[in-house]
C-alpha positions in Angstrom: 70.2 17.7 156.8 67.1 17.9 159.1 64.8 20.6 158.7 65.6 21.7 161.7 69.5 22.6 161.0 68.1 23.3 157.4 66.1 26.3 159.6 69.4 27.7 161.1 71.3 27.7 158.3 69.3 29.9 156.7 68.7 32.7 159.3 72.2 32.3 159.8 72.7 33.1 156.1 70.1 35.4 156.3 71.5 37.6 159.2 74.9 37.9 158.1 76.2 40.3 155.6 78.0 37.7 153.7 75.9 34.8 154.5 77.8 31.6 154.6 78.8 31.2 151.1 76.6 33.9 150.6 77.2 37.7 148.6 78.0 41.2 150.1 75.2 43.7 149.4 76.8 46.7 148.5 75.4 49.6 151.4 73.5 47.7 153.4 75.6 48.2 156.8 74.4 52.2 155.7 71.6 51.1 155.1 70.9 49.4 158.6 72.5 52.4 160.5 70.0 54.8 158.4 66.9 52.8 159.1 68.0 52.2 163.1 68.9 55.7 163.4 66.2 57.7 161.3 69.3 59.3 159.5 72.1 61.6 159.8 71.8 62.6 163.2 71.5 66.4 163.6 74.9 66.9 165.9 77.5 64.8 163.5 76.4 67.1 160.7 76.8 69.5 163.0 80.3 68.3 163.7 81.4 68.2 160.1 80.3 71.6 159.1 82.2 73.3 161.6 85.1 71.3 160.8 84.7 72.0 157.5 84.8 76.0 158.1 88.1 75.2 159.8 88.8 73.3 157.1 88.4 76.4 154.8 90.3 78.9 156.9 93.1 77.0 157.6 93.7 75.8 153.5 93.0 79.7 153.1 95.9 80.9 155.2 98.2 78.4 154.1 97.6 79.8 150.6 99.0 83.0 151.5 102.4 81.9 153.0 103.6 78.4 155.2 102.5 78.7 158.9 104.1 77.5 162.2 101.2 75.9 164.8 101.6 79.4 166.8 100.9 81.6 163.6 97.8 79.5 162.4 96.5 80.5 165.9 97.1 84.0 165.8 95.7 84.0 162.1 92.5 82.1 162.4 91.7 83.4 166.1 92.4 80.0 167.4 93.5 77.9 170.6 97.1 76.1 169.9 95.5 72.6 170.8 92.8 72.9 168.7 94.8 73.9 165.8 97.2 71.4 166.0 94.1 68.7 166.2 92.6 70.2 163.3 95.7 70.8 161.2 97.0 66.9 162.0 93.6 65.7 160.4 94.7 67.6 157.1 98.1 66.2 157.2 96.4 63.3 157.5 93.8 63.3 155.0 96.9 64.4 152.5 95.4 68.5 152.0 98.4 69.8 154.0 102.1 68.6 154.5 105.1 69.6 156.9 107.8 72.3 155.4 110.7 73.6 156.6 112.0 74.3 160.4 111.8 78.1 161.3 114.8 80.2 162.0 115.1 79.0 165.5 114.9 75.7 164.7 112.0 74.6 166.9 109.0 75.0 165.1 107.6 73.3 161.9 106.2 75.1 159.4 103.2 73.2 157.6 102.1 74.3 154.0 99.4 73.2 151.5 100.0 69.4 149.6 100.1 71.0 146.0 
């Protein structure tokens, strides 16, 4: 190989996170994004500790009895839409799971993953 292509190859190896036939550092796309972005930025940890407050009311009230979309609202002071997007996220992330159908048959109720 010339030293020319020998040259390539190893920036190539060099600027990739496995290299060719190279090893994954552990971190080191966290590490990049810290070092190009100074940090955490201020409004994502923002973001997450409001979402986690949510977090903490909703699990809260869901302790206390199973809740239809509509209730959650009227118990944590809450717009419908926002409390759907917030509760799906728990469903999602396993903390909360769907129960019964009420009376009426038309709502859900949603109650904590024990």
């Amino acid at each position: 190989m010339t030293d020319i292509k020998k040259d390539i190859q190893n920036k190539a190896n060099s600027n990739s996170p496995l290299g060719v036939g190279g090893s994954v550092e552990i971190g080191k796309t966290a590490k990049y994004l810290r070092e190009k972005l100074g940090g955490i930025p201020q409004q994502a940890k923002d973001n997450l500790k409001e979402y986690n407050g949510i977090k903490k009311q909703m699990l809260e009230a869901l302790k206390e009895q199973d809740l239809t979309v509509k209730q959650m609202a009227e118990k944590i002071n809450m717009p419908t839409d926002q409390v759907v997007y917030y509760l799906m996220s728990l469903v999602k992330y396993g903390f909360v799971k769907t129960g019964e159908v009420d009376d009426m048959d038309e709502y859900y109720t949603y109650k904590l993953n024990k």
